[in-house]
N, C-alpha and C positions, 0 to 999 in steps of 0.2 A: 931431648934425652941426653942426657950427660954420658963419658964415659963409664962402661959398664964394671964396679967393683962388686961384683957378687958375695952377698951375704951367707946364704945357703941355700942349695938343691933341693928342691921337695923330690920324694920319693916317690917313682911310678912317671912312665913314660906317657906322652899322647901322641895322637896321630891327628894330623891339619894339611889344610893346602892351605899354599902362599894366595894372598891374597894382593900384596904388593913387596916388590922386589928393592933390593938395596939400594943399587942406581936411582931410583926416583929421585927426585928431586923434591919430592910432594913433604917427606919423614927426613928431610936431614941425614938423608945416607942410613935410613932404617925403615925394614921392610917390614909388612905383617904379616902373620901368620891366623889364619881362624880354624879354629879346633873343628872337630869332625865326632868327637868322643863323644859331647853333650848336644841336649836340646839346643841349648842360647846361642853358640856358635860364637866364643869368645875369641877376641881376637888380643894377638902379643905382638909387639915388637923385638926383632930377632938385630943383629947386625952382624958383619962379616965374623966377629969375633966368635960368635954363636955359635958358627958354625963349626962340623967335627973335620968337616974338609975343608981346609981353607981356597983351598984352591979353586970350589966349586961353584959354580954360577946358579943359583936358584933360578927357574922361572916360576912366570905367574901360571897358578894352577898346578904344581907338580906336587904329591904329595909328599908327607915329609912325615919323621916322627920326630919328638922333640921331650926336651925337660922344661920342666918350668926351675925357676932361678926370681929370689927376691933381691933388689939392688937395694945396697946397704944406706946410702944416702937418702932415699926415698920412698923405700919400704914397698916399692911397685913391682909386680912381677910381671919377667919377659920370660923369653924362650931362650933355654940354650942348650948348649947337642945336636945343634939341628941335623939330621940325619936326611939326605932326600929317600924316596923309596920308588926311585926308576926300574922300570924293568926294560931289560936289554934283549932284543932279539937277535939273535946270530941265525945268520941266512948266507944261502950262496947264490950267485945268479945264473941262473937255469938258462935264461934266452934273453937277446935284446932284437928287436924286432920292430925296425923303424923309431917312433916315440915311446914306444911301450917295452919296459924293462918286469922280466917275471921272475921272482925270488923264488927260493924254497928254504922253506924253516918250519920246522915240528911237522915234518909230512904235510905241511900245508901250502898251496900255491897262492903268491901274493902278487900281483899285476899291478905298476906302478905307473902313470902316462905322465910325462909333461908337459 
């Protein structure tokens, strides 16, 4: 895949998980994405550029929402915007007790071991 010139944005967001990350070495520094919206479970190539953060590390499996974008050159369409959709839990640590560390977040007790 060539440098990405974006033709135009289709209208309407989707929501996928990564399926392969940018690092690879498999895509030429281009990760995929497989949609979650339909049956057939299509999958896009996204690259750093895609992304709305650039600063962010995709992993495989995290889910994401995303635009589709056709590149002007070859009329294919990837993903861009990629937005991840992490969810963050803020906790404090209640007790550490030998190997076992016990959180608390949302009124809920969370028991961690190493």
């Amino acid at each position: 895949m060539e440098p990405v010139a974006v033709q135009e944005l289709l209208p309407g967001m989707l929501d996928g998980k990564v399926v392969d990350t940018c690092t690879s070495q498999q895509h030429d520094h281009f990760g995929l994405i497989q949609t979650i919206n339909d049956e057939n479970g299509t999958s896009y190539k996204y690259g750093v550029a895609s992304l709305v953060d650039k600063q962010e590390v995709l992993q495989k499996g995290d889910s994401v929402r995303f635009q589709l974008a056709t590149v002007r050159s070859t009329g294919k369409r990837i993903a861009a915007n990629v937005a991840s959709l992490r969810r963050f839990l803020h906790a404090r640590v209640d007790s550490i007790k030998g190997q076992v560390l016990t959180l608390i977040a949302d009124s809920a007790k969370y028991n961690c071991k190493n």
